[in-house]
MARBA-3410 file (N, C-alpha, C, O; in Angstrom, 1 decimal):
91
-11.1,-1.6,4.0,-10.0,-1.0,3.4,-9.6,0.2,4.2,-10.4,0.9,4.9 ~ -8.1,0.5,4.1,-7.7,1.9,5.2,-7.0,2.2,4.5,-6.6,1.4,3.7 ~ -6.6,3.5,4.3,-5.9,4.7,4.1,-4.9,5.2,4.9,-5.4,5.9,5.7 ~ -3.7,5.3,5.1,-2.8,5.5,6.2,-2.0,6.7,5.3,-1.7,6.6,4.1 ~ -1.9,7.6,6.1,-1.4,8.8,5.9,-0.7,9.6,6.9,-1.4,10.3,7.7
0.5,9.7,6.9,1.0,10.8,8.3,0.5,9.4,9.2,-0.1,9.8,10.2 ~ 0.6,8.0,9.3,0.5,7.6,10.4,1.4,6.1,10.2,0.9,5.0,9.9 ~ 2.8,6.4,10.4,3.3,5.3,10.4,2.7,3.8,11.3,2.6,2.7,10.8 ~ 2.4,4.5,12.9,2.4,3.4,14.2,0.9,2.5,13.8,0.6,1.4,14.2 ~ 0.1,3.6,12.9,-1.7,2.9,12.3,-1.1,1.6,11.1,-1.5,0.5,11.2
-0.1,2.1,10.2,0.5,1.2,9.3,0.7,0.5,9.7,0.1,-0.5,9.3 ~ 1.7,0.4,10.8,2.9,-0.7,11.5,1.4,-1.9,12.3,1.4,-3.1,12.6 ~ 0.6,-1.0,12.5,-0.3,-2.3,13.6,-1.0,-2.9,12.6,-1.4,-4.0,12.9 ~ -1.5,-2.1,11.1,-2.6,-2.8,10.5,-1.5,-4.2,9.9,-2.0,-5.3,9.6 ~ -0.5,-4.1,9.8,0.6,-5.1,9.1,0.3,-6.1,9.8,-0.1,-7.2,9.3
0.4,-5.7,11.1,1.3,-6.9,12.4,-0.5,-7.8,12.1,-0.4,-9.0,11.8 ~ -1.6,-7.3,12.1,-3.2,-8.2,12.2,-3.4,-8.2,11.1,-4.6,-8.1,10.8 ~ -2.7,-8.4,10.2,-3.2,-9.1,8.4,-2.0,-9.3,7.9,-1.6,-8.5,7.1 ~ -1.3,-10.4,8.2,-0.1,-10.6,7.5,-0.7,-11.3,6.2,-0.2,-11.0,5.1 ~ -1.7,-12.0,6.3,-2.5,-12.3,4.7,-3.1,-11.4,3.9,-4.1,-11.7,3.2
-2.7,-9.8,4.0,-3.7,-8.6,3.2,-2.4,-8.6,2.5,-1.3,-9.1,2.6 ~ -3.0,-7.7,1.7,-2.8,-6.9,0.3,-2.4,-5.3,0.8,-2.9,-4.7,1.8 ~ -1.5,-4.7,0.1,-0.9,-3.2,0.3,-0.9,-2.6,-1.1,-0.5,-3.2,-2.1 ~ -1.4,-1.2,-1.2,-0.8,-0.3,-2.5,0.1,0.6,-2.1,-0.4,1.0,-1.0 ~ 0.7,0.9,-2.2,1.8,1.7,-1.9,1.2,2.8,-3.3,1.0,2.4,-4.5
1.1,4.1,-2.8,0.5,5.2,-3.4,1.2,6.2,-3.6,2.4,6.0,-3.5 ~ 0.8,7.7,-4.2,1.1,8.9,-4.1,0.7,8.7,-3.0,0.4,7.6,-2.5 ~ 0.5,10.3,-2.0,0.0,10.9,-1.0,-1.3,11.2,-1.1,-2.1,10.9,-0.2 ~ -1.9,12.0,-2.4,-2.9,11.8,-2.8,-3.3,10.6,-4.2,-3.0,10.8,-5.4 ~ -4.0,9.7,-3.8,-3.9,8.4,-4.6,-3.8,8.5,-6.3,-4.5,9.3,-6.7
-3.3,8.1,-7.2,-3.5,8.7,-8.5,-3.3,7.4,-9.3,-2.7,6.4,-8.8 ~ -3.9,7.3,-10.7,-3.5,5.9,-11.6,-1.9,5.7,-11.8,-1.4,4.6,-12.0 ~ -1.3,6.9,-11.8,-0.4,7.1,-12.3,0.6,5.8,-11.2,1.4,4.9,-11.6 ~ 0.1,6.0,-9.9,1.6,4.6,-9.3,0.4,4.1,-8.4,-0.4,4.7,-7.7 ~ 0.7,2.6,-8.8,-0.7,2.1,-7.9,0.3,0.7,-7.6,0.0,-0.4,-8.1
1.4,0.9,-6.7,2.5,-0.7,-6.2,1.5,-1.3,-5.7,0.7,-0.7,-5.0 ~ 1.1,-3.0,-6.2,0.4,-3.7,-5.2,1.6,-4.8,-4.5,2.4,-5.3,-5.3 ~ 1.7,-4.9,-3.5,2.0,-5.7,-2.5,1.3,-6.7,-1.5,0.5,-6.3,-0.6 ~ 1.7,-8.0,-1.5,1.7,-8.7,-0.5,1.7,-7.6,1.2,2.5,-6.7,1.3 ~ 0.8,-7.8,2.4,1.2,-7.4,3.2,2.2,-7.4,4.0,2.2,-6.7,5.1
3.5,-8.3,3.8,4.1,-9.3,4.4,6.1,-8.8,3.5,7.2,-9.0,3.9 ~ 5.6,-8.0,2.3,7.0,-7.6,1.4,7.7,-7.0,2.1,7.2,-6.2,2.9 ~ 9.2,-7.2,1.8,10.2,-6.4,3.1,10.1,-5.1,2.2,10.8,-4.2,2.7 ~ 9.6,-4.7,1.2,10.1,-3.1,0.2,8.7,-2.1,0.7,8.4,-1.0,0.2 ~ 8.1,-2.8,1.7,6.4,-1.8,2.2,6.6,-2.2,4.1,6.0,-1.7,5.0
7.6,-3.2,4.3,7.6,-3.3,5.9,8.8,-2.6,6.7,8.8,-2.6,8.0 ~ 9.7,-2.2,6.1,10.9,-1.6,6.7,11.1,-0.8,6.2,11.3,-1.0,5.0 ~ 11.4,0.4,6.5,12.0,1.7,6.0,13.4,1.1,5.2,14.3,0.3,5.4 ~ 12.8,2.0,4.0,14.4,1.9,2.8,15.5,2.4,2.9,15.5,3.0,4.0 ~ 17.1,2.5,2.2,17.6,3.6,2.5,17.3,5.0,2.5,16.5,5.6,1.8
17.9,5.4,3.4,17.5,7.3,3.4,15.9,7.6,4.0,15.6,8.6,4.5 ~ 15.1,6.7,3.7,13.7,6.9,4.3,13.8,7.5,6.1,14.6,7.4,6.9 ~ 12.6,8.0,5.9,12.3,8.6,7.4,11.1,7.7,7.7,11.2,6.9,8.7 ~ 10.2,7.8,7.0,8.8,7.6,7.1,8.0,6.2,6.1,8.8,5.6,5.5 ~ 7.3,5.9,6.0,6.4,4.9,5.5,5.3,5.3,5.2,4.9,4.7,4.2
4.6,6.1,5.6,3.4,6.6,5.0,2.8,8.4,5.1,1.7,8.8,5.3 ~ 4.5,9.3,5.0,3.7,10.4,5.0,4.7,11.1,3.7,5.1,10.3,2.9 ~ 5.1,12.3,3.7,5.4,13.4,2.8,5.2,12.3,1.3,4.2,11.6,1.1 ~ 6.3,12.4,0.5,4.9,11.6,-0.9,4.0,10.7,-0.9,3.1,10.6,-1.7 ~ 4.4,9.7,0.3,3.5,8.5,0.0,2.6,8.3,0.5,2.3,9.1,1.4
1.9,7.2,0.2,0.6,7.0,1.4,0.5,5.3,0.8,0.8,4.9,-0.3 ~ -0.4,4.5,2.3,-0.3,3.3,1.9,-1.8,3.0,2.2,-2.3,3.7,3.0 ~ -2.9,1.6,1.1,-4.3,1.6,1.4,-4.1,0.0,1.6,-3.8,-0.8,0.7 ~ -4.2,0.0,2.5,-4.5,-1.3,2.5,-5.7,-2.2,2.6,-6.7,-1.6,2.9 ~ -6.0,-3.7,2.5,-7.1,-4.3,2.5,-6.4,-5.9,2.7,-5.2,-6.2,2.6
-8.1,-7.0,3.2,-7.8,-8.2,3.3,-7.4,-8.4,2.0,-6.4,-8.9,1.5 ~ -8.7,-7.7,1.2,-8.5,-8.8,-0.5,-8.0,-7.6,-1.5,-8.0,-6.3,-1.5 ~ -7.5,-8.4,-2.3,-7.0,-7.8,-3.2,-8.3,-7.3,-4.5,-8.3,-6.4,-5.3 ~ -9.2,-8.3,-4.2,-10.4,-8.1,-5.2,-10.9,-6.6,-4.9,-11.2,-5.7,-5.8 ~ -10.9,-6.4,-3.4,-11.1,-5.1,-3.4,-10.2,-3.7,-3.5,-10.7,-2.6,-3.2
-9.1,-3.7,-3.7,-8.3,-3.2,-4.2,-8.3,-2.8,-5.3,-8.2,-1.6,-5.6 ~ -8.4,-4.1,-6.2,-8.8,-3.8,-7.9,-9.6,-3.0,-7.9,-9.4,-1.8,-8.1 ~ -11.1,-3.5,-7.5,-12.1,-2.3,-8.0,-11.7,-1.1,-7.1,-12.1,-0.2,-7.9 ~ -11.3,-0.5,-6.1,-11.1,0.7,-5.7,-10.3,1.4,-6.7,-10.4,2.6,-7.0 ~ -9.3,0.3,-7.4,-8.2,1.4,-8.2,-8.8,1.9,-9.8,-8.8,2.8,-10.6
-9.5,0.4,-9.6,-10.7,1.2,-11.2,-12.0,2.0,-10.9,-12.3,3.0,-11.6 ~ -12.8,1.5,-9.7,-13.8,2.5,-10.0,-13.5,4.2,-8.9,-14.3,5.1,-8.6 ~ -12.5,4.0,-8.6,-12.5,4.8,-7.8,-11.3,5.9,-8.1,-11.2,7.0,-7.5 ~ -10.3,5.6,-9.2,-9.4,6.3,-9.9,-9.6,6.0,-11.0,-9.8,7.1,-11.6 ~ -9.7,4.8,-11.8,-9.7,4.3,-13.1,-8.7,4.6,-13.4,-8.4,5.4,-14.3
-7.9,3.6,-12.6,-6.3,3.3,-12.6,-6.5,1.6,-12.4,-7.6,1.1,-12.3 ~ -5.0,0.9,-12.2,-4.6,-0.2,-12.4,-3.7,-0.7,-11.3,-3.0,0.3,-11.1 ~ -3.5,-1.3,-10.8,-3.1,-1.9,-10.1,-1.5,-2.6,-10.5,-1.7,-3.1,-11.7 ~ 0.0,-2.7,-10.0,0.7,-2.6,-10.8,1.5,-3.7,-9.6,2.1,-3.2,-8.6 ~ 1.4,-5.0,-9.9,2.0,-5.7,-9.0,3.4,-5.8,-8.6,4.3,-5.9,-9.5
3.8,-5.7,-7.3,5.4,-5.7,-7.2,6.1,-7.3,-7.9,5.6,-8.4,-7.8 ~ 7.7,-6.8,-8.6,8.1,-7.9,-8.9,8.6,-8.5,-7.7,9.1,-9.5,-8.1 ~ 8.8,-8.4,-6.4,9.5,-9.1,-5.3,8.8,-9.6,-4.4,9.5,-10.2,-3.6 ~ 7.5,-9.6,-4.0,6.6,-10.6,-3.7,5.7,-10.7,-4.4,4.8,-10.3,-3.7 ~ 5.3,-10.9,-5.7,4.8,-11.4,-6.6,3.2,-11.4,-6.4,2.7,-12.5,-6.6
2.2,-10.4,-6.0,1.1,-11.0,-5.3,-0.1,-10.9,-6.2,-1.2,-11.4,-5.9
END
């Protein structure tokens, strides 16, 4: 599992060698409160949005992993938060 923060070009390469992982799309500092899970592969976590500068610094931050199993338990035992799947790639 990785933590990408202030590092878009670390984001952009962990994408390109796991197109079969899993993404949360975060606060900056992780919280239950928004825990996006994503497909590694969704155009709404691979391309800058409108108006965006960045992908993984000033609010956000992105953790990624192969599995998603491990995901779950990071967001419960490790926030005791939830995991909150995107409706546009459905993962």
């Amino acid at each position: 599992m990785q933590h990408f923060v202030d590092n878009d070009a670390g984001y952009l390469d962990w994408l390109n060698g796991h197109q079969d992982g899993f993404v949360v799309n975060t606060y900056r500092h992780p919280s239950p409160g928004y825990l996006k899970l994503h497909l590694a592969t969704c155009p709404t976590i691979t391309r800058m949005q409108p108006f965006g500068k960045t992908l993984t610094a000033h609010e956000y931050s992105k953790v990624c992993a192969n599995s998603r199993i491990d995901l779950d338990n990071w967001a419960r035992q490790t926030l005791r938060g939830q995991l909150d799947p995107c409706g546009i790639c459905n993962p």
